[in-house]
Backbone atoms as SQL, in Angstrom:
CREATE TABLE atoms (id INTEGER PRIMARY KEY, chain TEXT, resi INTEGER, resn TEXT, atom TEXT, x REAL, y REAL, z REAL);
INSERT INTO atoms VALUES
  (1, 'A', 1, 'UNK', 'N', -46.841, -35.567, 1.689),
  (2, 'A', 1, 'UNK', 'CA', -46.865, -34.775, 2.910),
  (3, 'A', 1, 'UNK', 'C', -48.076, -33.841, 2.850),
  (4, 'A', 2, 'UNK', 'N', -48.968, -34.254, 3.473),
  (5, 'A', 2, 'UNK', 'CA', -50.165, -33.505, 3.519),
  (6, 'A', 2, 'UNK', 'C', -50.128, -32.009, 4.520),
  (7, 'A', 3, 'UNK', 'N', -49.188, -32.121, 5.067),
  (8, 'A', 3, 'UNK', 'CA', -48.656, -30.975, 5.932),
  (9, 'A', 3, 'UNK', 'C', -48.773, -29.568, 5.101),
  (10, 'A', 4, 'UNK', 'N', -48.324, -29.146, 3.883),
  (11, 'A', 4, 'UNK', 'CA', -48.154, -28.597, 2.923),
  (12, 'A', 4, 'UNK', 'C', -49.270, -27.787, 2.809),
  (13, 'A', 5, 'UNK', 'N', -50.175, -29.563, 2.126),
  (14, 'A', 5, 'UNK', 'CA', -51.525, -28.235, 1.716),
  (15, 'A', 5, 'UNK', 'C', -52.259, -28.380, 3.323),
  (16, 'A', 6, 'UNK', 'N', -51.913, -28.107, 4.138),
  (17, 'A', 6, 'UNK', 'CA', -52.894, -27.666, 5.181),
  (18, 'A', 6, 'UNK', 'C', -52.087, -26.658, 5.615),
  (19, 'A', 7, 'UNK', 'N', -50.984, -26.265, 5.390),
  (20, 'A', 7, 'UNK', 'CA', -50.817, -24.933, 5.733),
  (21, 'A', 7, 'UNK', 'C', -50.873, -24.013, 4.720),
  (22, 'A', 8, 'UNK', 'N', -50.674, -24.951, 3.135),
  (23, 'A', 8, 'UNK', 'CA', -51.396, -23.612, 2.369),
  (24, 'A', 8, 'UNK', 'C', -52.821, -23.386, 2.631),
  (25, 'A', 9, 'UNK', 'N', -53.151, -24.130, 2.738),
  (26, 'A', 9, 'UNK', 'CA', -54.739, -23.673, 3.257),
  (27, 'A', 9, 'UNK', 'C', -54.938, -22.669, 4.460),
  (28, 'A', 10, 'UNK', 'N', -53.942, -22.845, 5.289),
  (29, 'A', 10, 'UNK', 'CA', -54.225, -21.661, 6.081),
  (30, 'A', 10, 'UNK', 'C', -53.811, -20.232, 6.389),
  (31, 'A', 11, 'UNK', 'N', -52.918, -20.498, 5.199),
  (32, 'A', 11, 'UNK', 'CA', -52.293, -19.202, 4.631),
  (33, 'A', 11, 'UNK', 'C', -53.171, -18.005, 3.520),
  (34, 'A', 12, 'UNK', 'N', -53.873, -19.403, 3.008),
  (35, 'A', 12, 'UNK', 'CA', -55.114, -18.572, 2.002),
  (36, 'A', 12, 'UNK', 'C', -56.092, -18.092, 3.066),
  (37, 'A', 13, 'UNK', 'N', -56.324, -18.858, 4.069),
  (38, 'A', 13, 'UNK', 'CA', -57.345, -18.266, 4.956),
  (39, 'A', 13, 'UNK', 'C', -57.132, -16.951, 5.804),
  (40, 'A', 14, 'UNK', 'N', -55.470, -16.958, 5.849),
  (41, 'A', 14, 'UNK', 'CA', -54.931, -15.764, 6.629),
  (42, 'A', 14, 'UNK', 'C', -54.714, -14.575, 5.750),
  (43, 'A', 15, 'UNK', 'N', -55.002, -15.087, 4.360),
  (44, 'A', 15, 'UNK', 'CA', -55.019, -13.976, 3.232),
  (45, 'A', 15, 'UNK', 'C', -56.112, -12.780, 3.485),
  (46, 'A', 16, 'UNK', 'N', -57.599, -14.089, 3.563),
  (47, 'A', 16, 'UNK', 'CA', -58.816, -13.800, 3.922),
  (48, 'A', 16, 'UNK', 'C', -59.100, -12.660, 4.564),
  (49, 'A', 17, 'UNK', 'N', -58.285, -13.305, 5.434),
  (50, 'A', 17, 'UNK', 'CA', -58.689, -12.400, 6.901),
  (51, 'A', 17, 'UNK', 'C', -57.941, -11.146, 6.898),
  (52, 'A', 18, 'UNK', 'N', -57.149, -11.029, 6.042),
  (53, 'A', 18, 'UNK', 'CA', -56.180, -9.628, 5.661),
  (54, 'A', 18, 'UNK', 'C', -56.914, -8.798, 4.865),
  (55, 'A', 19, 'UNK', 'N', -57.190, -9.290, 3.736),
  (56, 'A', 19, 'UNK', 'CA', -57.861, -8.484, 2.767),
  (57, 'A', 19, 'UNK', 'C', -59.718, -8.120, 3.869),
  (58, 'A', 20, 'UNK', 'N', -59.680, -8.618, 4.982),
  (59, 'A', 20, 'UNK', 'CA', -60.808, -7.946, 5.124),
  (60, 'A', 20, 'UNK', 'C', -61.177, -7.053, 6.482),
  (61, 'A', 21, 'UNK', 'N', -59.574, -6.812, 6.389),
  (62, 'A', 21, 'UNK', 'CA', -59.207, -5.764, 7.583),
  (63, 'A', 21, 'UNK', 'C', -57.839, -5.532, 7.257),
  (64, 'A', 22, 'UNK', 'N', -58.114, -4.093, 5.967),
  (65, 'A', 22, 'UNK', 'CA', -57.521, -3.400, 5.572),
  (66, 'A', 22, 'UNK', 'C', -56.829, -2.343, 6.870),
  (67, 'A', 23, 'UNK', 'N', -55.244, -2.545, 6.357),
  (68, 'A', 23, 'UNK', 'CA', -54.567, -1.444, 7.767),
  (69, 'A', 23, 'UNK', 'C', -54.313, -2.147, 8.703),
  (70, 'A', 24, 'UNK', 'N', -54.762, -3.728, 8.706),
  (71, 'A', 24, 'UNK', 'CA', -54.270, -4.082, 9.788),
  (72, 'A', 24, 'UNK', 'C', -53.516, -5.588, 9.331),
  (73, 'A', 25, 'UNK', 'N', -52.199, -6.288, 10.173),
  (74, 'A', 25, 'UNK', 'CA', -51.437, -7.415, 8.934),
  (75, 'A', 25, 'UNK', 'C', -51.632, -8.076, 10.426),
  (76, 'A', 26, 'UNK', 'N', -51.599, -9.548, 9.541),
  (77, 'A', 26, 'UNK', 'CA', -51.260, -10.680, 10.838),
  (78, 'A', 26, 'UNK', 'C', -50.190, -10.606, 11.441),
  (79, 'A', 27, 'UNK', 'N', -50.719, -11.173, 12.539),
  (80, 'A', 27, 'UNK', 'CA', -49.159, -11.147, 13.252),
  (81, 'A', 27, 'UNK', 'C', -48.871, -12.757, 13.401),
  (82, 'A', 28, 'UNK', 'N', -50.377, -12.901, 13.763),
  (83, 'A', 28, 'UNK', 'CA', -50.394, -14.527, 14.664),
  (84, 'A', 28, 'UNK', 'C', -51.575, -15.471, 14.520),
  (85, 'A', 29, 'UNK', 'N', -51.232, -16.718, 13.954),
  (86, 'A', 29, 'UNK', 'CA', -52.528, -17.663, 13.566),
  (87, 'A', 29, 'UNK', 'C', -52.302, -18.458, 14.816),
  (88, 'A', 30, 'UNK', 'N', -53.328, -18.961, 14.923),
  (89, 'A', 30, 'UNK', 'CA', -53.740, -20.179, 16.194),
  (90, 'A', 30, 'UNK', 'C', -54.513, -21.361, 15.770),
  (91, 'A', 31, 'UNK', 'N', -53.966, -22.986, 15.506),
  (92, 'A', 31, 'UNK', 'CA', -54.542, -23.756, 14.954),
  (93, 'A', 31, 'UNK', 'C', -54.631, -24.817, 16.396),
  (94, 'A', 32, 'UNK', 'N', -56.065, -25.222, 15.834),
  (95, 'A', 32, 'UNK', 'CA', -56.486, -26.402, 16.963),
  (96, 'A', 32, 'UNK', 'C', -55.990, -27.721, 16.044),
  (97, 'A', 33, 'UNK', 'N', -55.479, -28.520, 16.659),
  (98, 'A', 33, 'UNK', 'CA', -54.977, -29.805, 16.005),
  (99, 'A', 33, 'UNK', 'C', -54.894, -30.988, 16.500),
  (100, 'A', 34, 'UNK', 'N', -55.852, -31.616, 16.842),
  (101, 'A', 34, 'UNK', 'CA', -56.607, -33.103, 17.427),
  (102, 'A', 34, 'UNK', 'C', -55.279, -34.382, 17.315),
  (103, 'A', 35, 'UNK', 'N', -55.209, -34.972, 18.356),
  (104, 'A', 35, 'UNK', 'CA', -53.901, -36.286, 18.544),
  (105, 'A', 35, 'UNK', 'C', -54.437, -37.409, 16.785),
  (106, 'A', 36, 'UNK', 'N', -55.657, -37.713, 16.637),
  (107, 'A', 36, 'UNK', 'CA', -55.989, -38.331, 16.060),
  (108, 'A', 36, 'UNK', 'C', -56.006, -37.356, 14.645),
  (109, 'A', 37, 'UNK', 'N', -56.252, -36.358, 14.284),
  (110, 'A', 37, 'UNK', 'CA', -55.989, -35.736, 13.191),
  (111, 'A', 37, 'UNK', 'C', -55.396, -36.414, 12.580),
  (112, 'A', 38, 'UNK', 'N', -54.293, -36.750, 12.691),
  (113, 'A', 38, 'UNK', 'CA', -53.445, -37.310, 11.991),
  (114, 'A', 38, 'UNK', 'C', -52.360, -36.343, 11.382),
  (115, 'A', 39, 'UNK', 'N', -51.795, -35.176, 11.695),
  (116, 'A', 39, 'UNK', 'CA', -51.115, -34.251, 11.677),
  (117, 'A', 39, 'UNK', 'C', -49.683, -34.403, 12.064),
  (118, 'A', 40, 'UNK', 'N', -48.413, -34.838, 11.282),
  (119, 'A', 40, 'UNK', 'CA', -46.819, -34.634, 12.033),
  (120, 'A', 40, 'UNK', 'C', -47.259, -33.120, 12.576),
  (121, 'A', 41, 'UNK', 'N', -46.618, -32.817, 13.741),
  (122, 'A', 41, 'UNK', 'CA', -46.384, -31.450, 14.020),
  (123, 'A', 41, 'UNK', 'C', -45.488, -30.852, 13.735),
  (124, 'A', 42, 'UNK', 'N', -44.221, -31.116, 13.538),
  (125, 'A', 42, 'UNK', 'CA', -42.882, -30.562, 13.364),
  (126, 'A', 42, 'UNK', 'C', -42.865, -30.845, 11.848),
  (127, 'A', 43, 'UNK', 'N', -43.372, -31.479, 10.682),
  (128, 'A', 43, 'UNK', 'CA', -43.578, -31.270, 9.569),
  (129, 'A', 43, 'UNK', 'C', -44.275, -30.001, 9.459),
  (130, 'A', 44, 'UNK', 'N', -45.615, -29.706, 10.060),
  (131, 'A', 44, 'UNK', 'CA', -46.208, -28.660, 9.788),
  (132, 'A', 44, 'UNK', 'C', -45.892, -27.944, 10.164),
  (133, 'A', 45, 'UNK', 'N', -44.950, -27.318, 11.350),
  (134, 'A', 45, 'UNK', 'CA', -44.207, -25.733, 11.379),
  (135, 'A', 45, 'UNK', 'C', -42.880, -25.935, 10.533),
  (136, 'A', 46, 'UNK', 'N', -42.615, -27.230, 9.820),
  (137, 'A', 46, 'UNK', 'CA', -41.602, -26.785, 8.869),
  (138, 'A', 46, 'UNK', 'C', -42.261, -26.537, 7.589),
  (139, 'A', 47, 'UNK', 'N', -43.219, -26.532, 7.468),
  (140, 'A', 47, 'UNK', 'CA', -44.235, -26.471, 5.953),
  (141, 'A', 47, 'UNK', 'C', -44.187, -25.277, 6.236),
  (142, 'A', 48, 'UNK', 'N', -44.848, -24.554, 7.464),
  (143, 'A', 48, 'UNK', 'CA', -45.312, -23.132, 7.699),
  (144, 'A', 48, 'UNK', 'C', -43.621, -22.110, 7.702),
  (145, 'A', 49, 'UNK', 'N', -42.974, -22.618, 8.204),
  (146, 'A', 49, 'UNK', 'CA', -41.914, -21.693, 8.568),
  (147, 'A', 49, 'UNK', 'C', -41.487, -21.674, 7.064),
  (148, 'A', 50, 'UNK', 'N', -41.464, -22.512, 5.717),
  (149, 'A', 50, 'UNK', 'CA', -40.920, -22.383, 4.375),
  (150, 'A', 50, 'UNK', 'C', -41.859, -21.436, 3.555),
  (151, 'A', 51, 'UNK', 'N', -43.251, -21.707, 4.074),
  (152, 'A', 51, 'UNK', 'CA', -44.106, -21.329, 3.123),
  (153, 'A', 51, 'UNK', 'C', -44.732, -19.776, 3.369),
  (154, 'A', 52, 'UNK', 'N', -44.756, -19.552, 4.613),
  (155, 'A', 52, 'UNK', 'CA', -45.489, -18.518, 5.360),
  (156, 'A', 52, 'UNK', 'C', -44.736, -17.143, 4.756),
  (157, 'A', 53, 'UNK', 'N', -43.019, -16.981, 4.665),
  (158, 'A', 53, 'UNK', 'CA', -42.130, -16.160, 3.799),
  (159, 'A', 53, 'UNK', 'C', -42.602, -15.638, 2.498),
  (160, 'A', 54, 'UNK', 'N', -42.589, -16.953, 2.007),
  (161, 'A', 54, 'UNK', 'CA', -42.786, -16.758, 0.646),
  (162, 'A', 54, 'UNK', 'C', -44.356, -16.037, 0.078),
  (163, 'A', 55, 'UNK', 'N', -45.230, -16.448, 0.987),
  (164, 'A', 55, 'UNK', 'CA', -46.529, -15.969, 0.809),
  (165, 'A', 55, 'UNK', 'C', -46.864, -14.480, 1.188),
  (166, 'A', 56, 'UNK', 'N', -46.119, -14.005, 1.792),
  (167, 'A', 56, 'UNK', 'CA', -46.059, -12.484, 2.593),
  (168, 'A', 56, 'UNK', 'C', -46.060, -12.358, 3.997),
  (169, 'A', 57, 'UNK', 'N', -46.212, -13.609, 4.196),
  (170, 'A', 57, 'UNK', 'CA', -45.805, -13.532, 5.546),
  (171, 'A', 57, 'UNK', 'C', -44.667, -13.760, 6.533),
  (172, 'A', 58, 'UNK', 'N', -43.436, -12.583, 6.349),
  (173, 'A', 58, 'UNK', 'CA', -42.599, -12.822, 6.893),
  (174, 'A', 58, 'UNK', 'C', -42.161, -12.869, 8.679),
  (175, 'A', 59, 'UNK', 'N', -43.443, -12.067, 9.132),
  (176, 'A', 59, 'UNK', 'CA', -43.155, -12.499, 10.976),
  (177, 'A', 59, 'UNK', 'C', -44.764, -12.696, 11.385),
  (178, 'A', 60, 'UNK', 'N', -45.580, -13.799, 10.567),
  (179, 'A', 60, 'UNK', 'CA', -46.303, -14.154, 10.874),
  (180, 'A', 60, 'UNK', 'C', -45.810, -16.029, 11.784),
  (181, 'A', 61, 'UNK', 'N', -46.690, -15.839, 13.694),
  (182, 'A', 61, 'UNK', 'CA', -46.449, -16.797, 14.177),
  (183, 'A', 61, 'UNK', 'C', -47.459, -17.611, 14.178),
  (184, 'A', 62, 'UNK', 'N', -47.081, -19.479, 14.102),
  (185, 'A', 62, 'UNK', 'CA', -48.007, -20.293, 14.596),
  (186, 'A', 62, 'UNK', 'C', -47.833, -20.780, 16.144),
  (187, 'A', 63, 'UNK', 'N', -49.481, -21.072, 16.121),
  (188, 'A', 63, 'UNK', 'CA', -49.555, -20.967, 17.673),
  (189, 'A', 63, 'UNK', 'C', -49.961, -22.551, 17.396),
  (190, 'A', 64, 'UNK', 'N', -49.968, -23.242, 18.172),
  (191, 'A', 64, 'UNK', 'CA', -50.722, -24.982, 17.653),
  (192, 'A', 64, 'UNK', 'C', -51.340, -25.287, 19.957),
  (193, 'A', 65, 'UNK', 'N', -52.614, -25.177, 19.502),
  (194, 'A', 65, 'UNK', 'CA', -53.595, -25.948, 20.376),
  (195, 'A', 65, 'UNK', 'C', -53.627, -26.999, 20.391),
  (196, 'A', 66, 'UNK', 'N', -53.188, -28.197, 21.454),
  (197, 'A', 66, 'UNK', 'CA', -53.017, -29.456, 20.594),
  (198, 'A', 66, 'UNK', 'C', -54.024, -29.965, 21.454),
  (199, 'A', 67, 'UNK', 'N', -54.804, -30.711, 21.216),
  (200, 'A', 67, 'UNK', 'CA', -55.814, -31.505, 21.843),
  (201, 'A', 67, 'UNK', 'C', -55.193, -33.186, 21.378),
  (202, 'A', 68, 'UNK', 'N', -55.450, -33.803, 23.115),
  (203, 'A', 68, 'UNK', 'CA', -55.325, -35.301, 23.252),
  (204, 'A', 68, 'UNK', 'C', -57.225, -35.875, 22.678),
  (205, 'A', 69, 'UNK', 'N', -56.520, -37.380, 22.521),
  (206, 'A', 69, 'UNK', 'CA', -57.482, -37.994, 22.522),
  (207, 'A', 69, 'UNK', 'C', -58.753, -37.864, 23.538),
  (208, 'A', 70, 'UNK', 'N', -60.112, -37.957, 23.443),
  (209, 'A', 70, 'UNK', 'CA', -60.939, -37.680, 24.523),
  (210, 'A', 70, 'UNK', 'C', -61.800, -38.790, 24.228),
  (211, 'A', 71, 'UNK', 'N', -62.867, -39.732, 25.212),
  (212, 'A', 71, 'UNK', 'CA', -64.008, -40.783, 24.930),
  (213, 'A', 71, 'UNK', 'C', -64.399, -40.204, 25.991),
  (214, 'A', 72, 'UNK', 'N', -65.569, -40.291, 25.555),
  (215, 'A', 72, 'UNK', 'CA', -66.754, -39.906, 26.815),
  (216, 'A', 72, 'UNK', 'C', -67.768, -41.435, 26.711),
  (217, 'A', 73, 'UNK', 'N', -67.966, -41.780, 28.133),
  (218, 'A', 73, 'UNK', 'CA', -68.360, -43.076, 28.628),
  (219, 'A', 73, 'UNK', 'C', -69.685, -42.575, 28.268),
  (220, 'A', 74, 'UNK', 'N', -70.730, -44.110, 27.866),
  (221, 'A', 74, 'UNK', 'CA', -72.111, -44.146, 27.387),
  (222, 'A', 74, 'UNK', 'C', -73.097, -44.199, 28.762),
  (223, 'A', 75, 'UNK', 'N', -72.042, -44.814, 29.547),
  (224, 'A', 75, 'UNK', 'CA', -72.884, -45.053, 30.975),
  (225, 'A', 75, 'UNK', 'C', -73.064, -44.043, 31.742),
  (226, 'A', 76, 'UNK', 'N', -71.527, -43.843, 32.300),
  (227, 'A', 76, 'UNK', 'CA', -71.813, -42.708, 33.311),
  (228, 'A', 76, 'UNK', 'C', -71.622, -40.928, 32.467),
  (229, 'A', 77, 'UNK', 'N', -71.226, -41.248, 31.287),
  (230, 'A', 77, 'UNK', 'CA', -71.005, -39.732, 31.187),
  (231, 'A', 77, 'UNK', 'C', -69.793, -38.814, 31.155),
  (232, 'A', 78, 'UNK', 'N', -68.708, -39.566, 31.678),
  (233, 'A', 78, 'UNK', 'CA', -67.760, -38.848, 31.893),
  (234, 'A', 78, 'UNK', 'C', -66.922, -38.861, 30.728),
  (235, 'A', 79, 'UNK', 'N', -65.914, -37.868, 30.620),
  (236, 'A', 79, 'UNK', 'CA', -65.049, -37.394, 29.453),
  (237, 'A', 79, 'UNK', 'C', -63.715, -37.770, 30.179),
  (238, 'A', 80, 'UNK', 'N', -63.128, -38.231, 29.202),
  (239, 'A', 80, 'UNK', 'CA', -61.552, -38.902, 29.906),
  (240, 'A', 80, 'UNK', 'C', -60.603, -38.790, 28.363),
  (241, 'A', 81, 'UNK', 'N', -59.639, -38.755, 28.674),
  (242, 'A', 81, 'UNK', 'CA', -58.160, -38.831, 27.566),
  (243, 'A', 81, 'UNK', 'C', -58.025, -40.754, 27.803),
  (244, 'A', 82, 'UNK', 'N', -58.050, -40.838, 26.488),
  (245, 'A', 82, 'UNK', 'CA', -57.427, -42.340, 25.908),
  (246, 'A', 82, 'UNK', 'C', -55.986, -42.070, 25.777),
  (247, 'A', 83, 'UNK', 'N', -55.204, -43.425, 26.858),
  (248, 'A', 83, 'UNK', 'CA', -53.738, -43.757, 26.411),
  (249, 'A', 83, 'UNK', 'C', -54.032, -45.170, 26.275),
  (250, 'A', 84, 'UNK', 'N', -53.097, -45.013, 25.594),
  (251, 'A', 84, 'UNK', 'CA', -52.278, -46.417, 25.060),
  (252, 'A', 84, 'UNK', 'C', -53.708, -47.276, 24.474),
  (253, 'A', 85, 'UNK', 'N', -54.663, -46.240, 23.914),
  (254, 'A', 85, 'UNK', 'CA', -56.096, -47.316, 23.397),
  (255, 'A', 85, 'UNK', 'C', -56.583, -47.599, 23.964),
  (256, 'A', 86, 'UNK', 'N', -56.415, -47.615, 25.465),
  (257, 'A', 86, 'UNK', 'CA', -57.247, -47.581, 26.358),
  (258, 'A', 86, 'UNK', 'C', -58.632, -46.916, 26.784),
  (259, 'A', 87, 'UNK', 'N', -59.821, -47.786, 25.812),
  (260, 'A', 87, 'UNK', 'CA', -61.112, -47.391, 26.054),
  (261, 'A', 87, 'UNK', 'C', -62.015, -47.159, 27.324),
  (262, 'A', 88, 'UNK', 'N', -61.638, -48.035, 28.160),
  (263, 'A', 88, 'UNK', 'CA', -62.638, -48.702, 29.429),
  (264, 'A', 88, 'UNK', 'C', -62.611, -47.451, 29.920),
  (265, 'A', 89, 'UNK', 'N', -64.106, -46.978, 30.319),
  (266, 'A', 89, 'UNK', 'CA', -64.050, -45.584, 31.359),
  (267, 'A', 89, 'UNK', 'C', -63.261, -45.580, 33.048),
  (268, 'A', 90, 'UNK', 'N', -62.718, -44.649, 33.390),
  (269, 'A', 90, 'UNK', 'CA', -61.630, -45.247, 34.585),
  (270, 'A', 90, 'UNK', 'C', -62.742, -44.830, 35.829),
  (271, 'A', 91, 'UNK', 'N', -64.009, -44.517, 35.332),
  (272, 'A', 91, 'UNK', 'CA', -64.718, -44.333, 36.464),
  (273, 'A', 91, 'UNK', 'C', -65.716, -45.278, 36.737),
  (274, 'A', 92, 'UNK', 'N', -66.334, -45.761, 35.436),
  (275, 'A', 92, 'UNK', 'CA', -67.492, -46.933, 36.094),
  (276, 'A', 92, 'UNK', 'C', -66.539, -48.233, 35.328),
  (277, 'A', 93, 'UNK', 'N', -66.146, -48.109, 34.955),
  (278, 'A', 93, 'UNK', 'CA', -65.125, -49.018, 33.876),
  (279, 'A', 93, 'UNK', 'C', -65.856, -49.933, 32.744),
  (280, 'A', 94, 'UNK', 'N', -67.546, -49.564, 32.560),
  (281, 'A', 94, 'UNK', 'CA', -67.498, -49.679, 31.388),
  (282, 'A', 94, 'UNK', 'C', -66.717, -49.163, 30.080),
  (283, 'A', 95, 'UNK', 'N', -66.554, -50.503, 29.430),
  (284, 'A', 95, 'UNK', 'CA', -66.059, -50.472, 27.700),
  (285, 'A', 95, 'UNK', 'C', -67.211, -50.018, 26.967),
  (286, 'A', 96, 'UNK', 'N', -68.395, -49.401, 27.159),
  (287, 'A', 96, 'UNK', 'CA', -69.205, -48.626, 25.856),
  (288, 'A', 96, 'UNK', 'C', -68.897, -47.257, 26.124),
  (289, 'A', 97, 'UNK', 'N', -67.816, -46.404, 25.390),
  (290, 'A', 97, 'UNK', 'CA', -67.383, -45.848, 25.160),
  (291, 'A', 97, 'UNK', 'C', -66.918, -44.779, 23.534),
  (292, 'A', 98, 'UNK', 'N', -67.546, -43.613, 23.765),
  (293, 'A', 98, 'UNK', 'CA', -67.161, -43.230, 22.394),
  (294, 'A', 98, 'UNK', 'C', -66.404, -41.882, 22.110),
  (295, 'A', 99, 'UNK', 'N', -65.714, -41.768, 20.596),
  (296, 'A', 99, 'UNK', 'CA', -65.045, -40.880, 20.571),
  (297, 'A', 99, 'UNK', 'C', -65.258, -39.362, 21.041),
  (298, 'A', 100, 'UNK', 'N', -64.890, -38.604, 21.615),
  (299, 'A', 100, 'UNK', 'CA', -65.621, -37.096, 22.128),
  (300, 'A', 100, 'UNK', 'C', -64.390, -36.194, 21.768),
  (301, 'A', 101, 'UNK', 'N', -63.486, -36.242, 21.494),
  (302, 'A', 101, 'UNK', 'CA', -62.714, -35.166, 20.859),
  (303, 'A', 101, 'UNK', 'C', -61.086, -35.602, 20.501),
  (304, 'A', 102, 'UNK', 'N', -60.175, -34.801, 20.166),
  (305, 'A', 102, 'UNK', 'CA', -59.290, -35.294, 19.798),
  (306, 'A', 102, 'UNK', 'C', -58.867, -35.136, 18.048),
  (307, 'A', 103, 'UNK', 'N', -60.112, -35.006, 17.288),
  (308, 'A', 103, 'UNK', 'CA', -59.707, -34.991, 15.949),
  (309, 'A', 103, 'UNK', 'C', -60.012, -33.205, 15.220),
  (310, 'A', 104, 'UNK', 'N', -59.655, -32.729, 16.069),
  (311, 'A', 104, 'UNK', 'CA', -59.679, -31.431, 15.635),
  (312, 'A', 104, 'UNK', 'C', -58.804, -30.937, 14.510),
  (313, 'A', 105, 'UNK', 'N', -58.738, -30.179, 13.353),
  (314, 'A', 105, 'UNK', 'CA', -57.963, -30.035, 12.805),
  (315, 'A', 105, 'UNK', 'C', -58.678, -28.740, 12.274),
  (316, 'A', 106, 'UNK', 'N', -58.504, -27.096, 12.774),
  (317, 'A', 106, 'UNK', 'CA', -59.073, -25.754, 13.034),
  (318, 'A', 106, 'UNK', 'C', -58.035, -24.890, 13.193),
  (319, 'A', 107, 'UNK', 'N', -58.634, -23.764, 12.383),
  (320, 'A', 107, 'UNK', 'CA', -57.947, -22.569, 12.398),
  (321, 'A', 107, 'UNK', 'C', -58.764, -21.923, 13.651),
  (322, 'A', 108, 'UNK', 'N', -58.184, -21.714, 14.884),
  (323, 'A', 108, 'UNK', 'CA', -58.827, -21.059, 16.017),
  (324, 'A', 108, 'UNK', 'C', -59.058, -19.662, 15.975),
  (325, 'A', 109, 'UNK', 'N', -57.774, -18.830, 15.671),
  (326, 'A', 109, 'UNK', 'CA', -57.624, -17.740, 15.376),
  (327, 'A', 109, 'UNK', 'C', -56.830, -16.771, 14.762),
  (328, 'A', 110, 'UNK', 'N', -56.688, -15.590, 14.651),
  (329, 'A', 110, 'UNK', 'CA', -56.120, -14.897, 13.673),
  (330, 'A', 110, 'UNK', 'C', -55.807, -13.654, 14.179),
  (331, 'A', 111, 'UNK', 'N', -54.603, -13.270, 14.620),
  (332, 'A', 111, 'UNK', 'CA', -54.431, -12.218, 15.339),
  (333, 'A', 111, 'UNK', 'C', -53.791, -10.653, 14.137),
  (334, 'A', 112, 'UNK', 'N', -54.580, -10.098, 14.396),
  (335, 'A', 112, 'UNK', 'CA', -53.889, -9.126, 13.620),
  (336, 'A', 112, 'UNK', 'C', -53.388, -7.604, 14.592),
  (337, 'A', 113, 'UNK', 'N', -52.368, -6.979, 14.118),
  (338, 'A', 113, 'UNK', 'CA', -51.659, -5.804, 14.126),
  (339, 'A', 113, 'UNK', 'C', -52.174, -4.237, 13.454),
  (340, 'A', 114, 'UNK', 'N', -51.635, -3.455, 14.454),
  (341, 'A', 114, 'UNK', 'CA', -52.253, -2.115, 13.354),
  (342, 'A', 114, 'UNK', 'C', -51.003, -1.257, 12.505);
């Protein structure tokens, strides 16, 4: 379960960001997390909700940005969400088509308290 260490990882990062704004504690992380990432989601707020306690963070919240698949067409340009693998652009309906977002996997932000 790779879920684990990506939220210990972002727990060390929320350490970071503590120790460098003394006086003030998290309240609230915000992660961007791409369809293609490859990320369970409900594994990872159960990784976070076990681990986040134990680390010092007892009413620290996750926020999850979820980004769909995106291809942006070679021809005309346009940016569209892929379902069902569905490459072909729905505007000129060329198939040269390439990946443009979707695999995000980011700590967006870090909200802290005084």
């Amino acid at each position: 379960m790779h879920e684990m260490g990506i939220v210990s990882s972002v727990l060390d990062a929320v350490h970071r960001v503590a120790e460098k704004n003394p006086g003030r504690r998290p309240s609230k992380v915000g992660l961007r997390i791409g369809e293609w990432a490859g990320v369970d989601l409900e594994s990872l707020r159960f990784c976070f909700d076990a681990l986040a306690p134990s680390e010092g963070f007892r009413d620290l919240d996750l926020e999850i940005d979820y980004r769909y698949r995106q291809n942006r067409c070679q021809r005309c340009g346009l940016e569209f969400r892929v379902k069902d693998y569905e490459i072909q652009c729905p505007s000129c309906l060329s198939d040269n088509t390439i990946p443009a977002g979707g695999e995000e996997l980011d700590i967006a932000w870090v909200e802290l308290q005084e």
